[in-house]
C-alpha positions in Angstrom: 26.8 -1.8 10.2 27.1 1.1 7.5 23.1 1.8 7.6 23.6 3.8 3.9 24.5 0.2 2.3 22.3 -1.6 4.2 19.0 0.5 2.9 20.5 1.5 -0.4 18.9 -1.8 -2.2 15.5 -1.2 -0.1 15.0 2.5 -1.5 15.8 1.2 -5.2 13.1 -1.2 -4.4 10.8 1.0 -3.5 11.7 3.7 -6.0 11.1 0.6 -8.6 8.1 -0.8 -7.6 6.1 2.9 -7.5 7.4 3.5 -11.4 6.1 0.2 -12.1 2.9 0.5 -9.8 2.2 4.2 -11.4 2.6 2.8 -14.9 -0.2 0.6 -14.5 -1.9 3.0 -13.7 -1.8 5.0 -17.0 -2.0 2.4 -18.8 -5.0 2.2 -17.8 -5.7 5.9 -18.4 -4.2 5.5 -22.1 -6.8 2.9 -22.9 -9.7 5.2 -21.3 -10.5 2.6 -19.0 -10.8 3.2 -14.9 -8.0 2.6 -13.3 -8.4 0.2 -10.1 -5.1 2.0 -8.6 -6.1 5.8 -7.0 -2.3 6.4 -6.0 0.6 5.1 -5.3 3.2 5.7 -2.0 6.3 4.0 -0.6 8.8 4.5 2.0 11.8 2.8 3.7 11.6 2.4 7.2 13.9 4.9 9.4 16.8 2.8 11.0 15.3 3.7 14.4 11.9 1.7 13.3 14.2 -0.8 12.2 16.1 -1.4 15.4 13.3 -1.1 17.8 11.7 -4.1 15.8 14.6 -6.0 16.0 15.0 -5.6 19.3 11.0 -6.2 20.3 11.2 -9.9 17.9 14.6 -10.9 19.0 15.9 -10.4 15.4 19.9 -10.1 15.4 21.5 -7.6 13.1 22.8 -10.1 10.8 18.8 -11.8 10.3 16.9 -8.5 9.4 17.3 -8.9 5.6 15.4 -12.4 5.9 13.2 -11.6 8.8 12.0 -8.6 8.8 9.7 -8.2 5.9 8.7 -4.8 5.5 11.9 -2.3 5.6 10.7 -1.5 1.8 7.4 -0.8 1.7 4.6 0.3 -0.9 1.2 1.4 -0.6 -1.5 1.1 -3.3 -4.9 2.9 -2.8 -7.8 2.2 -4.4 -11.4 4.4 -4.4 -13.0 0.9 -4.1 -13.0 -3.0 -1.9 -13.1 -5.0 -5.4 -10.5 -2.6 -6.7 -8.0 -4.2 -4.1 -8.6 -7.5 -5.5 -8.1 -6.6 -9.1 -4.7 -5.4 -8.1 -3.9 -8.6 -5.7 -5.0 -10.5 -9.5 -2.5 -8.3 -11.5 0.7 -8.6 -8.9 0.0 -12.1 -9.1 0.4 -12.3 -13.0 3.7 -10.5 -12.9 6.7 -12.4 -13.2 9.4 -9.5 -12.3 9.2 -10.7 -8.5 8.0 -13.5 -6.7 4.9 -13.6 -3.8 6.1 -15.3 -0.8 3.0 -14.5 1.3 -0.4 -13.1 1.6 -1.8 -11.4 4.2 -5.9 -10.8 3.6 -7.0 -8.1 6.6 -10.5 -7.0 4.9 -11.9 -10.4 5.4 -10.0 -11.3 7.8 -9.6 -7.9 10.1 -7.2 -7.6 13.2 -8.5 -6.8 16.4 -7.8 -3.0 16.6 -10.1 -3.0 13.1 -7.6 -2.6 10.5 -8.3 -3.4 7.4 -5.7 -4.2 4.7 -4.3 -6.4 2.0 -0.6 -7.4 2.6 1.6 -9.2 -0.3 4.9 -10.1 0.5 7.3 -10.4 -2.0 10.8 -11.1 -2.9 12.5 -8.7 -5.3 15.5 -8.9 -7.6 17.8 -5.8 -7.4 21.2 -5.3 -9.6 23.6 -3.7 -7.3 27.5 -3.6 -8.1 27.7 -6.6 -6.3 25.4 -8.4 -8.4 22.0 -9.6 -8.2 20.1 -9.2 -4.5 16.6 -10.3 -3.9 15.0 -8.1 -1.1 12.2 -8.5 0.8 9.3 -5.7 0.4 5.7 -5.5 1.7 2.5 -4.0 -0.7 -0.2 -2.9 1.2 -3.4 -2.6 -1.0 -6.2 -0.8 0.7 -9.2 1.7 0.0 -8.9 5.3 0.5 -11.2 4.6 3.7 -9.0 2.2 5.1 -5.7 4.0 4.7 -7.6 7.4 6.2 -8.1 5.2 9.3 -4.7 3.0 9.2 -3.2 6.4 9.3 -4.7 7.5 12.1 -4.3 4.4 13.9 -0.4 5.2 13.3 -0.4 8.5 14.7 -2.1 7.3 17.8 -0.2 4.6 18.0 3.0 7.0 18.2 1.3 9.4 20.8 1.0 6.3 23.0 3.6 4.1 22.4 1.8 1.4 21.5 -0.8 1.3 24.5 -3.5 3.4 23.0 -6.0 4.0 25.9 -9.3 1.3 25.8 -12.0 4.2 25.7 -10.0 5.4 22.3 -9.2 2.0 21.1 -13.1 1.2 21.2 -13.5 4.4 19.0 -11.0 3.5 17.1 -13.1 0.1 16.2 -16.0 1.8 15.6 -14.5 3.9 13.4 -13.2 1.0 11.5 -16.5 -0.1 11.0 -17.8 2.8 9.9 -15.4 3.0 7.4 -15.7 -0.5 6.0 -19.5 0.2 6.0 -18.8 3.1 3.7 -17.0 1.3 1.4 -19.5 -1.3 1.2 -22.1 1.4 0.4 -20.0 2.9 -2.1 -19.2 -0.2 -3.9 -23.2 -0.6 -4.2 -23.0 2.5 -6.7 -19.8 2.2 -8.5 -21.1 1.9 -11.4 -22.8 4.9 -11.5 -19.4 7.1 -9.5 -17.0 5.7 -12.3 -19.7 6.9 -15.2 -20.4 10.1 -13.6 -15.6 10.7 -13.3 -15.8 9.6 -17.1 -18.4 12.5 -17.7 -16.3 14.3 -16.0 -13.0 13.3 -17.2 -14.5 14.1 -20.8 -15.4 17.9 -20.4 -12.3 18.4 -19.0 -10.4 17.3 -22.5 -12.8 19.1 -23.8 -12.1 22.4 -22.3 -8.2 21.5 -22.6 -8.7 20.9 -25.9 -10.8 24.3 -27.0 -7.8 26.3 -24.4 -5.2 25.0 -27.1 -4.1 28.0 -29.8 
């Protein structure tokens, strides 16, 4: 398999779906209004990743493209939980790809405590070969969650997957402590997006007076 070709339609996904991810959220700037998208990432998963999933499902080489669903991947993070589910609302109304599948981890969390929104979609991509549709995942999740996800990752990667019990029980408490913030939080967000506007204003302000 010649791994460049195989990923080259992945990373124009990826690279697409961040410019189109981003934009929304100036849009939402250029209209003064707070934007439910903090920031935006995305990655292609190394071949290694790839393989060593293949291999753990019992995917053969020539299945990947259809079964494995998150090669391309995007991340949206939001500063609050009702801020995920604006986004889930405006991917939905989109007609430039199509959902196959939603994944709901906030209401829904896994064991370990991880708490995420996952959208699985199916994305056109011109190539010189014509039109492919590619499978990408969007993760949507709060700045708490993804602070915690990420750790999860990195522990997951010292241990191989078998993270000890007395540091997976942290681990869940942690979780909770971090959905309990962002349930606090969402109690004043009212107040924390008028006090960034105040914010947001003296600093165009002072831009503004800096200009010869």
């Amino acid at each position: 398999m010649n791994w460049d070709t195989f990923l080259a339609p992945y990373a124009q996904v990826v690279d697409e779906l961040k410019v189109k991810l981003k934009g929304m959220r100036q849009q939402f700037e250029y209209e003064r209004e707070q934007s439910p998208i903090e920031f935006v990432t995305g990655r292609v998963k190394p071949k290694t990743s790839i393989i060593e999933k293949a291999r753990r499902k019992a995917i053969n080489p020539e299945d990947m493209r259809e079964e494995l669903q998150d090669i391309a991947g995007v991340r949206v993070v939001c500063q609050f939980v009702d801020d995920i589910y604006s986004v889930v609302t405006m991917l939905k109304n989109r007609n430039d790809f199509n959902i196959l599948e939603e994944k709901d981890y906030i209401t829904e969390k896994k064991e370990s405590g991880y708490r995420s929104y996952h959208i699985i979609i199916q994305y056109p991509v011109e190539t010189i070969h014509g039109k492919k549709m590619v499978l990408a995942e969007i993760q949507i999740r709060t700045l708490a969650m993804n602070f915690w996800a990420t750790n999860e990752h990195s522990l997951n990667y010292k241990y191989a997957g078998k993270i000890p019990k007395d540091i997976q029980a942290r681990l869940k408490r942690a979780g909770e402590a971090a959905f309990l913030l962002d349930e606090e939080m969402s109690k004043i967000k009212h107040e924390i997006q008028e006090a960034q506007k105040i914010f947001n204003r003296k600093e165009d302000q002072k831009r503004k007076t800096k200009k010869p």
